[in-house]
C-alpha positions as CSV (number, residue, x, y, z in Angstrom):
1,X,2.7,-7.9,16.0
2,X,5.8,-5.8,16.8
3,X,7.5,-3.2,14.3
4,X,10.6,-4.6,12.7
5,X,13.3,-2.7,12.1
6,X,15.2,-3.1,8.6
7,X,22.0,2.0,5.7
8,X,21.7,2.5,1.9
9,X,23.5,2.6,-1.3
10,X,22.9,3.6,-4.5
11,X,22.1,1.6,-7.6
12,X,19.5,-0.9,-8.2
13,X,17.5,-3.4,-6.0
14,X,17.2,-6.2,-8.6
15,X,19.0,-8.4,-6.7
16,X,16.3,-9.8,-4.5
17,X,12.5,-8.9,-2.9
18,X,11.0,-9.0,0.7
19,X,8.0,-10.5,-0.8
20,X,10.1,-14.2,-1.1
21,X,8.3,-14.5,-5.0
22,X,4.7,-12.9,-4.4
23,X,5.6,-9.6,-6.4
24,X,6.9,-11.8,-9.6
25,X,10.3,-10.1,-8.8
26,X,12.2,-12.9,-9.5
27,X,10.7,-14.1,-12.6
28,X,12.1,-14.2,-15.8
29,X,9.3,-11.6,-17.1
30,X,9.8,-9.2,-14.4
31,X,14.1,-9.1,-14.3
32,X,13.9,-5.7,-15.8
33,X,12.1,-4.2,-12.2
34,X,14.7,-2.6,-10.7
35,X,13.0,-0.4,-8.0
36,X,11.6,-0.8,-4.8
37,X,8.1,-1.0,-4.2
38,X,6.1,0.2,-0.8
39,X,2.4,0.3,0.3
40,X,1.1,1.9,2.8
41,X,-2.1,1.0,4.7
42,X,-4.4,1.1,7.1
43,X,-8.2,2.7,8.0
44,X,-8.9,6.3,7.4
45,X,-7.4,8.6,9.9
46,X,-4.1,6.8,11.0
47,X,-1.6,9.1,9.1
48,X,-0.4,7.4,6.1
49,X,0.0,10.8,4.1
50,X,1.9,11.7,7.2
51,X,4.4,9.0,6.7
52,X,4.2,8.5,3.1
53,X,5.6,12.4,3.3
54,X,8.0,11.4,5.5
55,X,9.6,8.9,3.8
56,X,9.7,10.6,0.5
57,X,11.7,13.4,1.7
58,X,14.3,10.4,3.5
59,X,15.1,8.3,0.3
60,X,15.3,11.9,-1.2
61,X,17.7,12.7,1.1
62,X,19.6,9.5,0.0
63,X,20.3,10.6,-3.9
64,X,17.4,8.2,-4.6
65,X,14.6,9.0,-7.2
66,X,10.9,8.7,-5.3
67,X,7.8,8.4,-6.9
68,X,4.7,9.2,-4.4
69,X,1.4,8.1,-6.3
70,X,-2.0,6.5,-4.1
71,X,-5.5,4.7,-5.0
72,X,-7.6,5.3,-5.9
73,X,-6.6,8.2,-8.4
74,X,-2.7,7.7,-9.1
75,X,-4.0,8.4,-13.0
76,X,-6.2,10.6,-14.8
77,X,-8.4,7.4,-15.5
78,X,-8.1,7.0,-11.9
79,X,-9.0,10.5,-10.5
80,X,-12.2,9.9,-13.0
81,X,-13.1,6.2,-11.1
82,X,-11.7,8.0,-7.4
83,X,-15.1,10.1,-7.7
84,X,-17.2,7.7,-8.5
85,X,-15.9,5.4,-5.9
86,X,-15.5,7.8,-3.0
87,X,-18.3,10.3,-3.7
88,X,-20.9,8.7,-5.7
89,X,-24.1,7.6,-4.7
90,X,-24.5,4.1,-4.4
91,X,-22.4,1.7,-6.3
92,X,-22.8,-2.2,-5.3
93,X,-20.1,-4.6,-3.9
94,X,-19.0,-6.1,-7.0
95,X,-18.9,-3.2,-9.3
96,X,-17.1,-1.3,-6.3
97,X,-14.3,-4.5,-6.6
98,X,-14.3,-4.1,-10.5
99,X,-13.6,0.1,-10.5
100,X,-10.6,-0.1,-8.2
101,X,-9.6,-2.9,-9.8
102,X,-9.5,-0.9,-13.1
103,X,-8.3,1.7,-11.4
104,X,-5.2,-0.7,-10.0
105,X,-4.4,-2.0,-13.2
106,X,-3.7,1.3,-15.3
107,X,-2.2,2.3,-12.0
108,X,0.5,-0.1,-12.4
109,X,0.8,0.2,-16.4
110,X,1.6,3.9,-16.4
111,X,3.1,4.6,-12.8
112,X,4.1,2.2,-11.0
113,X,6.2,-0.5,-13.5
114,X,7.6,2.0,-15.2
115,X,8.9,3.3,-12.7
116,X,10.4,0.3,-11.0
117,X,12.3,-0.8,-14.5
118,X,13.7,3.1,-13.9
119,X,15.1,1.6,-10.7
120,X,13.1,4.3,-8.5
121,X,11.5,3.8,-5.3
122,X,7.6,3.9,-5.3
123,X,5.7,4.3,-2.7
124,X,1.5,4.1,-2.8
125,X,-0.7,5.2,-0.1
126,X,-3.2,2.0,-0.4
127,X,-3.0,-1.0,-3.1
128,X,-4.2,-4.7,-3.3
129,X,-4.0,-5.2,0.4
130,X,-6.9,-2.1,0.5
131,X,-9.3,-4.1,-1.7
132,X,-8.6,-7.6,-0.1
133,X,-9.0,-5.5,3.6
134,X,-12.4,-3.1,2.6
135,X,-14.2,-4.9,-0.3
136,X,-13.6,-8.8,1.4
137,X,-13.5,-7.7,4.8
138,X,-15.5,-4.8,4.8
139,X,-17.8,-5.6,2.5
140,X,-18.1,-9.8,2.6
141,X,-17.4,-10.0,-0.6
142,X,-14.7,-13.2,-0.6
143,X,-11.3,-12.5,-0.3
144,X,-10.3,-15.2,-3.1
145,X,-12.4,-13.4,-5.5
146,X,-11.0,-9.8,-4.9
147,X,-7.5,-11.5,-4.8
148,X,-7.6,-12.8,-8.2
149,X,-9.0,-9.7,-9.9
150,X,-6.3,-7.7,-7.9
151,X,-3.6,-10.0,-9.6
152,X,-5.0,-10.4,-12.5
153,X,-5.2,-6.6,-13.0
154,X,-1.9,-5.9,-11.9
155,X,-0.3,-9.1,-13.8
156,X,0.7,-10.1,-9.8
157,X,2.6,-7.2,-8.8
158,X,2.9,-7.1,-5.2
159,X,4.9,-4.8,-2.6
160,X,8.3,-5.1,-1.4
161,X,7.1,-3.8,1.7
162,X,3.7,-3.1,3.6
163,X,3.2,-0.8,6.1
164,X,0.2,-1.5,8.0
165,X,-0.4,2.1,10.3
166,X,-2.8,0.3,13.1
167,X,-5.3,2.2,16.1
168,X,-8.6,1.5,16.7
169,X,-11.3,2.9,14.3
170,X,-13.0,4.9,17.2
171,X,-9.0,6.9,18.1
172,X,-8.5,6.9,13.9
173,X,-12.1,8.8,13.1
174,X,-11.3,11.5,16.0
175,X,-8.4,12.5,13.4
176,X,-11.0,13.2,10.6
177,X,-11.4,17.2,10.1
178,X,-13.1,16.9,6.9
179,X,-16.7,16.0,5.0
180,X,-16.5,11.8,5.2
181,X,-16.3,10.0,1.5
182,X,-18.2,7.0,0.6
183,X,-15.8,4.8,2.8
184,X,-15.6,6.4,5.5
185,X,-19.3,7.0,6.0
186,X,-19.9,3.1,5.9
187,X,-20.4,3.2,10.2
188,X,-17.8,1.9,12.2
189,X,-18.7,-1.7,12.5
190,X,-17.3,-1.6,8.7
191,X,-14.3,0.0,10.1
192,X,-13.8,-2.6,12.7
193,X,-13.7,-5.4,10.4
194,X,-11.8,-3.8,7.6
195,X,-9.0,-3.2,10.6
196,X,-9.4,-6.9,11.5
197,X,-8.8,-8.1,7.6
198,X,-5.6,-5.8,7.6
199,X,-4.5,-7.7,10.7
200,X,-5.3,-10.7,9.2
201,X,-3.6,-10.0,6.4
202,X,-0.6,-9.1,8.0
203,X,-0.8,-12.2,9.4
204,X,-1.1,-13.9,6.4
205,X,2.4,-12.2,4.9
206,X,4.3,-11.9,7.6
207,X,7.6,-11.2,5.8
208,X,5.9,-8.3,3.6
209,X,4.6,-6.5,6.4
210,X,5.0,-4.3,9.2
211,X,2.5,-3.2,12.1
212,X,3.1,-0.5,13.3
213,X,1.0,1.3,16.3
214,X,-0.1,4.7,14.7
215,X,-0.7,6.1,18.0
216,X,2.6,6.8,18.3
217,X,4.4,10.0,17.5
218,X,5.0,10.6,14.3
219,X,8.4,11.5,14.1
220,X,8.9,8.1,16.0
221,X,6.5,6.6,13.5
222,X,9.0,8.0,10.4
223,X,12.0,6.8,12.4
224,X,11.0,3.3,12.4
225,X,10.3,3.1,8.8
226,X,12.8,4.9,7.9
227,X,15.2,2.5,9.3
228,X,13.4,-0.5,8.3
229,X,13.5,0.7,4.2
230,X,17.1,1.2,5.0
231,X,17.6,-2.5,6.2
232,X,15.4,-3.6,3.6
233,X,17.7,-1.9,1.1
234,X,21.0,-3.2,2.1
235,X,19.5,-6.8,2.4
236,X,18.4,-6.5,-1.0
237,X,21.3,-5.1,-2.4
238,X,24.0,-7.4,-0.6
239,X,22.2,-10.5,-2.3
């Protein structure tokens, strides 16, 4: 799937949402979101603090207000679950699935709506589409079941725009200079078929997303995004 590429203006971005309806943008209850959301994804070791970075100090650049935040552990609830989650001992499938979605859902109550109704630009390193890819694809739980208790948690708040950062698991670990968390020590099959769920998903929301080969440089990697938040900006201001 090829990289997309999407000029900017200040004020709001109320007027319309990449997402065609799955964020709840465009309902009645939501009117007062004026932001723009981003995710960034992918498997451990493709750069998405590189990026993330990267396109902070852009939209900066632009007058806009930015607000950085990840998950697990974009709250002091969540910094509390992060450790259990990525450094505990063992913690089974469906309890894993119930702590980030806890963690999600004060995650978008205290950072990331308010925000948005600020009219800022937020941008998350991981969200739903990190449960859905390593608790359904990574660890068979089904991906129905970790999609609903995503929604529900975040009362169906979904991205503007995805960034899926894609290289094969083996390439992506060879980046690693640190001690391995929970999740990354799961073995790389896990990491093969937690990279094949994010393609699938990517699939799946084809007008959200956008692969991108995380081999690549990354300043050519920043480039590309940066001009495809611009694009997505004027589009959603010109509506």
């Amino acid at each position: 799937m090829e990289s997309q590429n999407m000029a900017s203006k200040n004020g709001d971005f109320s007027g319309g949402c990449a997402c065609r309806g799955n964020c709840g943008c465009n309902s009645e209850k939501y009117a007062e979101n004026k932001g723009l959301f981003i995710s960034f994804e992918g498997i451990d070791g493709v750069g998405k603090t590189t990026q993330v970075e990267a396109l902070k100090k852009h939209l900066q650049s632009l007058g806009r207000e930015v607000v950085v935040t990840r998950e697990p552990g974009g709250t002091d609830l969540g910094k509390s679950l992060r450790e259990i989650l990525l450094h505990g001992s063992f913690v089974s499938s469906r309890a894993e699935a119930l702590l980030f979605a806890a963690d999600r859902a004060q995650h978008v109550a205290q950072v990331i709506r308010p925000a948005l109704s600020r009219g800022a630009v937020v941008i998350t390193d991981r969200y739903i589409d990190s449960s859905l890819a390593y608790q359904a694809g990574g660890r068979e739980l089904t991906m129905d079941d970790v999609r609903t208790l995503s929604e529900w948690a975040t009362d169906s708040l979904w991205p503007n725009r995805t960034y899926l950062l894609d290289m094969q698991p083996e390439a992506a670990f060879e980046r690693l200079h640190r001690e391995q968390d929970r999740m990354e020590s799961a073995g790389i099959d896990f990491q093969r078929r937690t990279r094949e769920a994010f393609l699938d998903l990517a699939q799946e929301s084809a007008d959200r997303y956008r692969v991108l080969d995380a081999t690549c440089s990354a300043q050519s990697l920043a480039e590309l995004i940066s001009s495809d938040v611009n694009n997505l900006i004027a589009q959603i201001e010109s509506k």
